[in-house]
MMTF fields as JSON, N, C-alpha, C and O atoms, coordinates in Angstrom:
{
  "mmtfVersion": "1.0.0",
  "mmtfProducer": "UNKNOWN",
  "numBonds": 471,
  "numAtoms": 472,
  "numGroups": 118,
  "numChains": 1,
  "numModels": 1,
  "chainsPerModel": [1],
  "groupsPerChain": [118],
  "chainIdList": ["A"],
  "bondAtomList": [4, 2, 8, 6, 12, 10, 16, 14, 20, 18, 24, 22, 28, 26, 32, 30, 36, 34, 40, 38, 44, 42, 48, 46, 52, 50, 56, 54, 60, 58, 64, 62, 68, 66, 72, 70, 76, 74, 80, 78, 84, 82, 88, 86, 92, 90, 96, 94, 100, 98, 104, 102, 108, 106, 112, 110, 116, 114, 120, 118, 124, 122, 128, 126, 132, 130, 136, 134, 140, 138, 144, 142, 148, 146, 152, 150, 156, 154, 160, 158, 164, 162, 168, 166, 172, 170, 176, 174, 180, 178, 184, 182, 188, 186, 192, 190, 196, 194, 200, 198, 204, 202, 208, 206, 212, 210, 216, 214, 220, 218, 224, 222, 228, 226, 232, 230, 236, 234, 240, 238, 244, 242, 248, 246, 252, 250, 256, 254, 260, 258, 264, 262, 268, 266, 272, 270, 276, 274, 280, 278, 284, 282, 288, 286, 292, 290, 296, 294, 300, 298, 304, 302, 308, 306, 312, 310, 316, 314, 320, 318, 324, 322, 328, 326, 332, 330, 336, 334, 340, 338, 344, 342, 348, 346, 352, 350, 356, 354, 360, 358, 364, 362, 368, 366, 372, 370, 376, 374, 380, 378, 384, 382, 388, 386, 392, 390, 396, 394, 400, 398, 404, 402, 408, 406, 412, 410, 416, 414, 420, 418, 424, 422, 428, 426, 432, 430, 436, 434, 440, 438, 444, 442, 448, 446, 452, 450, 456, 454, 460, 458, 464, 462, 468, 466],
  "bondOrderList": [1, 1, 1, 1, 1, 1, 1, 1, 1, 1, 1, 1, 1, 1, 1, 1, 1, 1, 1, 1, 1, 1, 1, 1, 1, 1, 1, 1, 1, 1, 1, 1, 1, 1, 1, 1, 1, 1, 1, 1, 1, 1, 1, 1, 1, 1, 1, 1, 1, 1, 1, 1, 1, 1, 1, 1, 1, 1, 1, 1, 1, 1, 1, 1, 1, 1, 1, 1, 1, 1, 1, 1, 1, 1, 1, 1, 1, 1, 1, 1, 1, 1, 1, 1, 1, 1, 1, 1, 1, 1, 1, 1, 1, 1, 1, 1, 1, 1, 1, 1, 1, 1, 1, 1, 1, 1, 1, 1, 1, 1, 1, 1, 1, 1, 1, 1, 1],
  "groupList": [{"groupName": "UNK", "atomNameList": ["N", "CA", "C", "O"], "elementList": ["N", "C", "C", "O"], "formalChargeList": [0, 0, 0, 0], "bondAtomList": [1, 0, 2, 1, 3, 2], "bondOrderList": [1, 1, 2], "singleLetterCode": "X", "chemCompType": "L-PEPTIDE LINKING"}],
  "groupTypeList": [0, 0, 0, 0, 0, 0, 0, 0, 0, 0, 0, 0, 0, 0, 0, 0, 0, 0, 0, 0, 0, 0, 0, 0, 0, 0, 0, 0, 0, 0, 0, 0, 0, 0, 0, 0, 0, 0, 0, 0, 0, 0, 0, 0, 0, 0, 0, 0, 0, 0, 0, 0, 0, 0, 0, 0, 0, 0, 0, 0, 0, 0, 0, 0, 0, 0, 0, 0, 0, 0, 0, 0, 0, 0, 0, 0, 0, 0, 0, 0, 0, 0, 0, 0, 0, 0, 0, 0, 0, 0, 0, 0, 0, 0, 0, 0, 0, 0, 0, 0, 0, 0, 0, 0, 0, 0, 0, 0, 0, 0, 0, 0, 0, 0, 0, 0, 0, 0],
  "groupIdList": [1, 2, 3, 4, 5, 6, 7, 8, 9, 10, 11, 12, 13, 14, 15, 16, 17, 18, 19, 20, 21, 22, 23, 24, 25, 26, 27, 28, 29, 30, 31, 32, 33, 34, 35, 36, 37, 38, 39, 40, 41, 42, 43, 44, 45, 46, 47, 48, 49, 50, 51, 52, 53, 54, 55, 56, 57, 58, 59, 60, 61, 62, 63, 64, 65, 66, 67, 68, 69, 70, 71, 72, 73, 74, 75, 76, 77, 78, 79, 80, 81, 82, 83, 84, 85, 86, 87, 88, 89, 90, 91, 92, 93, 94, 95, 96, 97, 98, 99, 100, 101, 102, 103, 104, 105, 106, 107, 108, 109, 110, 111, 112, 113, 114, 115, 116, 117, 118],
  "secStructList": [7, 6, 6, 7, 7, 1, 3, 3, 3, 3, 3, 3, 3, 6, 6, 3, 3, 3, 3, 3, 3, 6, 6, 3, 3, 3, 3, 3, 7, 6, 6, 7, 7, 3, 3, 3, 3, 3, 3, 7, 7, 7, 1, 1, 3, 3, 3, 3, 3, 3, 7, 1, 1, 1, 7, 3, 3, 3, 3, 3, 6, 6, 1, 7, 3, 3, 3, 3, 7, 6, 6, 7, 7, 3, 3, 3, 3, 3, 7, 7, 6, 6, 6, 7, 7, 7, 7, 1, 3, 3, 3, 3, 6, 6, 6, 6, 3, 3, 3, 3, 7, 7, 4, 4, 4, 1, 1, 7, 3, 3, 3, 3, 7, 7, 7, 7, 7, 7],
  "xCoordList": [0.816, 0.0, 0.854, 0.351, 2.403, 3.228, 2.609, 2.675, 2.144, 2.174, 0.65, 0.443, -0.368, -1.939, -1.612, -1.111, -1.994, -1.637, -3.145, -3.913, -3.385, -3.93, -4.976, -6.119, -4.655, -5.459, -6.31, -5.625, -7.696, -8.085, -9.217, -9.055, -10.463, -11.787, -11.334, -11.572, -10.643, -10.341, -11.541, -12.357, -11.428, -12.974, -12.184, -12.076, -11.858, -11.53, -12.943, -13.677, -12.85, -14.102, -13.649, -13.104, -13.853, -14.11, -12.188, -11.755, -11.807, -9.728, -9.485, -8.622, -10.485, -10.204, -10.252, -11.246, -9.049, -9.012, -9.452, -8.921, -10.512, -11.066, -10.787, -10.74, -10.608, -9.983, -10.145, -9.9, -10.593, -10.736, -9.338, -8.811, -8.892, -7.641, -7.672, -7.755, -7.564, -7.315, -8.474, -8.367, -9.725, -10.791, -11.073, -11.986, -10.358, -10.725, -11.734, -11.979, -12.093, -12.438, -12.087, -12.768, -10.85, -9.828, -10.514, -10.846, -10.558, -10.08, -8.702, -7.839, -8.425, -6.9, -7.209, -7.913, -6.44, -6.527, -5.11, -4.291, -5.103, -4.329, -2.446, -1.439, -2.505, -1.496, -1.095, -0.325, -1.7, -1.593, -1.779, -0.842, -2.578, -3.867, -4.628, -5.647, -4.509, -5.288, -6.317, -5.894, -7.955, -8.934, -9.83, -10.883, -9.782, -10.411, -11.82, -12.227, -12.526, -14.141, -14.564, -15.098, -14.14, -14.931, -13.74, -12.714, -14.309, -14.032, -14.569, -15.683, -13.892, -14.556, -15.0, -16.076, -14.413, -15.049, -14.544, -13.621, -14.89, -14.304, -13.264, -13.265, -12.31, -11.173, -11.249, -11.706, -10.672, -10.358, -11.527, -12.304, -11.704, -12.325, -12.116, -11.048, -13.524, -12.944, -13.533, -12.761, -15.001, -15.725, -16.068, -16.449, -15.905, -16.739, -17.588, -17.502, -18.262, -19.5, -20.258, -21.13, -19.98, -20.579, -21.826, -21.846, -22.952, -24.289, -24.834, -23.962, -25.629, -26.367, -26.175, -25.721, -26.535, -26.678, -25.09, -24.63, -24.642, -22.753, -21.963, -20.737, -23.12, -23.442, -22.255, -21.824, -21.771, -21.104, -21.839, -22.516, -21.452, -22.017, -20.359, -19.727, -19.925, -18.704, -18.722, -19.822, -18.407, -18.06, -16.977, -16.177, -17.048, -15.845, -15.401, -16.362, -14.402, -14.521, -15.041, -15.754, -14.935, -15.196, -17.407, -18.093, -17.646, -19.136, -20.392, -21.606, -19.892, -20.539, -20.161, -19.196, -21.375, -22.144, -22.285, -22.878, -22.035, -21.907, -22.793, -22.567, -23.45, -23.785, -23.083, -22.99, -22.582, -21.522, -21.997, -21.807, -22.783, -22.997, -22.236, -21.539, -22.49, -21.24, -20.769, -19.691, -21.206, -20.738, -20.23, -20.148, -19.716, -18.924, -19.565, -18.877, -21.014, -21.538, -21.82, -22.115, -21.79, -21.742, -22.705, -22.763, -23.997, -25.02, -24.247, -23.395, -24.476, -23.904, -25.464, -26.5, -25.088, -27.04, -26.724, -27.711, -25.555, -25.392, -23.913, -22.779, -24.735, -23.728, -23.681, -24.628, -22.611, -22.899, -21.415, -21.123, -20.946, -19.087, -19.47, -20.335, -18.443, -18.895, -19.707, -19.625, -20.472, -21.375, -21.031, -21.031, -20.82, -20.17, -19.591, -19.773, -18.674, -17.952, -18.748, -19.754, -18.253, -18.939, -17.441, -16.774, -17.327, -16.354, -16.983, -17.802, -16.019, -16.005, -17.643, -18.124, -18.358, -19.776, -19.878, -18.844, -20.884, -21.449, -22.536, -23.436, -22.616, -24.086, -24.64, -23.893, -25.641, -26.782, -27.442, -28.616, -26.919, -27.915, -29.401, -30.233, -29.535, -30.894, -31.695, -32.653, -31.444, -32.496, -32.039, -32.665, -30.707, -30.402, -30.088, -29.991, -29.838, -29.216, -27.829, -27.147, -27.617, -25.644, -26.346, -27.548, -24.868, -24.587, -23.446, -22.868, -23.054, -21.769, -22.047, -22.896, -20.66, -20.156, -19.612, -18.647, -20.083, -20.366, -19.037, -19.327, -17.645, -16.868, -17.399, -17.969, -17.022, -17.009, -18.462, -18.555, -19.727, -20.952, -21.222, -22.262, -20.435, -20.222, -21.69, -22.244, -21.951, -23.392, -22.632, -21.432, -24.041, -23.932, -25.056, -26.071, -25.122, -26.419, -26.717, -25.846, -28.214, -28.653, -29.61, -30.792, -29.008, -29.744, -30.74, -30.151, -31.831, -32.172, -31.941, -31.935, -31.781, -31.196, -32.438, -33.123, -32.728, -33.588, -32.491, -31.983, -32.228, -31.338, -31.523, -32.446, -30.589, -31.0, -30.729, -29.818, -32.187, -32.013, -32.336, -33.13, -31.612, -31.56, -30.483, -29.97],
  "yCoordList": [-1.195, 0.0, 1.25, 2.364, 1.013, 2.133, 3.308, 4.4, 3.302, 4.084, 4.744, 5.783, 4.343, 4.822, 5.98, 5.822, 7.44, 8.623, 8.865, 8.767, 9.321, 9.881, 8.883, 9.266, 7.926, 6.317, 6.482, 6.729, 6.424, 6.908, 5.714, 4.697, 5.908, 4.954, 3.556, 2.899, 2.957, 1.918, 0.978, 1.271, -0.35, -1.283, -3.08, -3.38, -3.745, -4.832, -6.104, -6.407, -6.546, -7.4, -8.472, -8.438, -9.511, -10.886, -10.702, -10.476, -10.778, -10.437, -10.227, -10.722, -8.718, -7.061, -6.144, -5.911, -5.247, -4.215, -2.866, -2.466, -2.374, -1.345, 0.102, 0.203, 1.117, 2.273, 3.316, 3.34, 4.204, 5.587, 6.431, 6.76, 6.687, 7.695, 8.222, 7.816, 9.638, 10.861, 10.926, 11.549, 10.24, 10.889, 9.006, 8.881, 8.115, 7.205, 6.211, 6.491, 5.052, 4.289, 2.51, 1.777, 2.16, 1.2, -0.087, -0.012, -0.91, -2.601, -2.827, -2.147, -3.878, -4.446, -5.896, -6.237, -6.778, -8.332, -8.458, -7.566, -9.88, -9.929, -10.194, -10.39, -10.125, -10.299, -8.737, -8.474, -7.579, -6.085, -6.095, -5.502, -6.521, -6.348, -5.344, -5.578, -3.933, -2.831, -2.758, -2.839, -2.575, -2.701, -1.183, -1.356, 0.128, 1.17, 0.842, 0.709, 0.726, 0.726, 2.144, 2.44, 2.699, 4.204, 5.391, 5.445, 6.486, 7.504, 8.708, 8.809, 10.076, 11.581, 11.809, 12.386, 11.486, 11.174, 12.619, 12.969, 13.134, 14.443, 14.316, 13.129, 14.931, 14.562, 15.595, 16.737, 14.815, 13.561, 12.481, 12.851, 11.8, 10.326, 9.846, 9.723, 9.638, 9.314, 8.175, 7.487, 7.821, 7.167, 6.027, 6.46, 4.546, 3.374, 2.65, 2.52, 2.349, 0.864, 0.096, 0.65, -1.255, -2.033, -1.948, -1.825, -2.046, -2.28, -3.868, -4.604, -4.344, -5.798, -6.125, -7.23, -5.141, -5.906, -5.592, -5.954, -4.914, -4.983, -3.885, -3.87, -2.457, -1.503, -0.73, -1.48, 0.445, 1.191, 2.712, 3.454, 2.87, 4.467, 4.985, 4.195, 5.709, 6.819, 7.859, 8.233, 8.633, 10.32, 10.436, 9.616, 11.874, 13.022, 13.6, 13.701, 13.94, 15.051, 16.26, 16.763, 16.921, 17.935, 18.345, 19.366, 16.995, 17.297, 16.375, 16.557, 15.653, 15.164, 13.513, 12.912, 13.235, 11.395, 10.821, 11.585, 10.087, 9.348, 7.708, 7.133, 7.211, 5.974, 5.71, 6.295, 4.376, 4.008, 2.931, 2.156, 2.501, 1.331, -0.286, -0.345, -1.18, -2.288, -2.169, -2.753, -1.528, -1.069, -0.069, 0.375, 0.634, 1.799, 2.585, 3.098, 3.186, 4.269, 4.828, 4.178, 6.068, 7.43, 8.253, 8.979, 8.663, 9.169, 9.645, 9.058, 11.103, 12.281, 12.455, 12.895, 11.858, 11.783, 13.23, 13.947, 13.739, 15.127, 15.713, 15.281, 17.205, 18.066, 19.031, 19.815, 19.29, 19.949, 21.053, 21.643, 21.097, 21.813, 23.039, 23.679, 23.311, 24.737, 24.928, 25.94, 23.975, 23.413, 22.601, 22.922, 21.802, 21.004, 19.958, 19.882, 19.034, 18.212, 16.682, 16.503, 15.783, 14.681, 13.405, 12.985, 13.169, 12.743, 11.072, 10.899, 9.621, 8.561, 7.76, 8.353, 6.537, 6.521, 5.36, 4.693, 4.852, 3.614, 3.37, 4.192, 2.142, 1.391, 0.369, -0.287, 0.38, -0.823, -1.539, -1.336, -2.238, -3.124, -3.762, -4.048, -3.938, -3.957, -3.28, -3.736, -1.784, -0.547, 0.15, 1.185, -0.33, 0.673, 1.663, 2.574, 1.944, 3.7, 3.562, 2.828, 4.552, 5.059, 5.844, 6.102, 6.403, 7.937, 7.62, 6.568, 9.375, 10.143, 11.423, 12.312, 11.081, 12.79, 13.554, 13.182, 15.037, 15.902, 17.011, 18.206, 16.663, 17.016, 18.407, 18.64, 19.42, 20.853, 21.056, 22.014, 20.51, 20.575, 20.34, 20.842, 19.519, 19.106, 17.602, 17.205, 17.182, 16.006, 14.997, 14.937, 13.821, 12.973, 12.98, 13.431, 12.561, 12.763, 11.681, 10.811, 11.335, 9.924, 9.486, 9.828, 8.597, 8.81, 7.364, 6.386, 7.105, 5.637, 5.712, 6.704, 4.636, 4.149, 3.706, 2.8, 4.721, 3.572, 3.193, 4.104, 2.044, 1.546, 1.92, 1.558, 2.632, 2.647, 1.299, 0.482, 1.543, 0.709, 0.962, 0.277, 2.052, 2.871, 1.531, 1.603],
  "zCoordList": [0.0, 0.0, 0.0, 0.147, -0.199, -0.073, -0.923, -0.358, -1.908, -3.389, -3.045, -3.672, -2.217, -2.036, -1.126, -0.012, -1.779, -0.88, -0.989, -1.946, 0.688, 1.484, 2.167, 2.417, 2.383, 2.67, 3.854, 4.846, 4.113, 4.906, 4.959, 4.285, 5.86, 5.335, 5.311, 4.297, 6.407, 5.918, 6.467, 7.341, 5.655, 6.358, 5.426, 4.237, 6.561, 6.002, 6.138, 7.079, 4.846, 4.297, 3.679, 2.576, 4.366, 3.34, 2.95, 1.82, 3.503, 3.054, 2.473, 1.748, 2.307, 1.493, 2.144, 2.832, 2.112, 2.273, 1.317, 0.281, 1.99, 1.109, 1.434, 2.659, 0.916, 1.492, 0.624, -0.582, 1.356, 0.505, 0.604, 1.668, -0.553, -0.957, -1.997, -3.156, -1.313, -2.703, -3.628, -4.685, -3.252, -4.033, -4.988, -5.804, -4.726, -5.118, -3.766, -2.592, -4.594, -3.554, -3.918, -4.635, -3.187, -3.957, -2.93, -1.747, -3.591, -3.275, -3.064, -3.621, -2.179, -1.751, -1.29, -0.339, -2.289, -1.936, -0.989, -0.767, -0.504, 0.152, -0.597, 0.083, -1.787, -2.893, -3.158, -4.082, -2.225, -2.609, -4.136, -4.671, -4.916, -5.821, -5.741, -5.092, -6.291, -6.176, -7.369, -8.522, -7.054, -7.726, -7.858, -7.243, -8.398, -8.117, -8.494, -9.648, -7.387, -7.317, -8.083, -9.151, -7.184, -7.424, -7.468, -6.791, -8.671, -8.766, -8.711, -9.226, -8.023, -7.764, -6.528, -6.375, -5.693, -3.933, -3.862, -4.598, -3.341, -2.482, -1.603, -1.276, -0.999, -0.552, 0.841, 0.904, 1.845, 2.177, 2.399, 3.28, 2.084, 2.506, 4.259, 4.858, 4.796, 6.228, 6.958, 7.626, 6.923, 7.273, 6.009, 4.922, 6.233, 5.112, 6.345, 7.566, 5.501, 5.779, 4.827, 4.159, 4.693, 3.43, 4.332, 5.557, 3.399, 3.507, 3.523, 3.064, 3.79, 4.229, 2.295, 1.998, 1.122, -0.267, -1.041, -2.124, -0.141, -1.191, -1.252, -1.359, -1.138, -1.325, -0.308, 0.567, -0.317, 0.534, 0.973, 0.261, 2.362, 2.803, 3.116, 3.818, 2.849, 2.695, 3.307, 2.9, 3.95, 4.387, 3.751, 3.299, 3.765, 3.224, 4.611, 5.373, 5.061, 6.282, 5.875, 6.743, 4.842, 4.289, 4.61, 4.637, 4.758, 5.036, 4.131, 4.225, 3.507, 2.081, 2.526, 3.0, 2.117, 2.483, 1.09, 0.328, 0.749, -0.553, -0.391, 0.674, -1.073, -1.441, -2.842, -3.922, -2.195, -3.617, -3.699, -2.762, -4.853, -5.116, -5.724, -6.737, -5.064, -5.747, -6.913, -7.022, -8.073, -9.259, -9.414, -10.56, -8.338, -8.116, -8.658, -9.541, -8.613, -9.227, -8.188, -7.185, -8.205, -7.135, -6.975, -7.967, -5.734, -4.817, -4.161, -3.494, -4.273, -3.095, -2.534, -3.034, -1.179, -0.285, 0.226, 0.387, 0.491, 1.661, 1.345, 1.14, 1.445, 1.112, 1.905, 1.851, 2.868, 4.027, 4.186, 5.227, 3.406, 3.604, 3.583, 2.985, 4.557, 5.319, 6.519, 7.215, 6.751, 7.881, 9.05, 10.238, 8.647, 9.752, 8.648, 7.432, 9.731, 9.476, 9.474, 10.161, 8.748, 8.583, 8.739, 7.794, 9.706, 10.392, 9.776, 8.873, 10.921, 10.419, 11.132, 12.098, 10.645, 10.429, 11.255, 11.232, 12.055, 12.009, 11.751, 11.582, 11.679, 10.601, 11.835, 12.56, 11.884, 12.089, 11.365, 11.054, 11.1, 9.828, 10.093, 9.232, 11.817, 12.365, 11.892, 11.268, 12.122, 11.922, 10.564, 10.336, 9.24, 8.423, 8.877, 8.055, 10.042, 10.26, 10.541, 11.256, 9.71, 10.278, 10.968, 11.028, 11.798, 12.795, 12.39, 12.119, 12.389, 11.941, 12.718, 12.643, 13.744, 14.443, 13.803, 13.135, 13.778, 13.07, 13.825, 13.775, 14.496, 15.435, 15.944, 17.01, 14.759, 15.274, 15.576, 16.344, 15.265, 15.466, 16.567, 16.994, 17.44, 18.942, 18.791, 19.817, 17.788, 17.923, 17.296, 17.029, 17.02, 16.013, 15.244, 15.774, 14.045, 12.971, 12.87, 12.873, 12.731, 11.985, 11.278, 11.297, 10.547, 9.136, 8.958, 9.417, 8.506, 8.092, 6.628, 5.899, 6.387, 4.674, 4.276, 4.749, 3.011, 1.962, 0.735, 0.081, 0.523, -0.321, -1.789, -2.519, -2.069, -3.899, -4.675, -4.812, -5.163, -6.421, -7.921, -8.565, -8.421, -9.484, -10.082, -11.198]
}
């Protein structure tokens, strides 16, 4: 992973490492096999969570929530820069809701997921 600048979002799955850097959103096998899922994330990348169907929820620190779908296609759900911060996320797959602390906002936000299926 020497060569992945600004590696952030990390979430290991199934013995993958997945990780948001520099505006990508990369796969990592255990052979350091790099796979770019997704491109145009806003930078920095801080918060991942796979979803119950494959699916990913993302933060930016910058303020901006992304649904990235297993086909690496890209849903900006929230756009908040300048507002507060959208720091790293957790998920419930019970209830579909993340929360994400919002630092300088002094809270946490929470969201229920309706899953896209576009």
């Amino acid at each position: 992973m020497r060569d992945v600048k600004g590696a952030n979002g990390l979430k290991w799955i199934n013995k993958h490492l997945y990780v948001l850097a520099g505006g990508d959103f990369l796969k990592m096998d255990q052979n350091k096999q790099v796979t770019v899922l997704a491109k145009g994330l806003e930078k920095p990348g801080d918060g991942l969570e796979q979803l119950g169907n494959g699916d990913f929820i993302a933060t930016c620190w910058s303020g901006i929530i992304y649904y990235i779908k297993a086909n690496g296609e890209l849903h900006k759900l929230q756009d908040v820069q300048g507002k507060m911060n959208t720091a790293d996320l957790g998920y419930n797959p019970k209830t579909n809701t993340i929360y994400i602390p919002t630092f300088n906002q002094n809270s946490v936000i929470a969201y229920k997921l309706s899953l896209l299926n576009k």
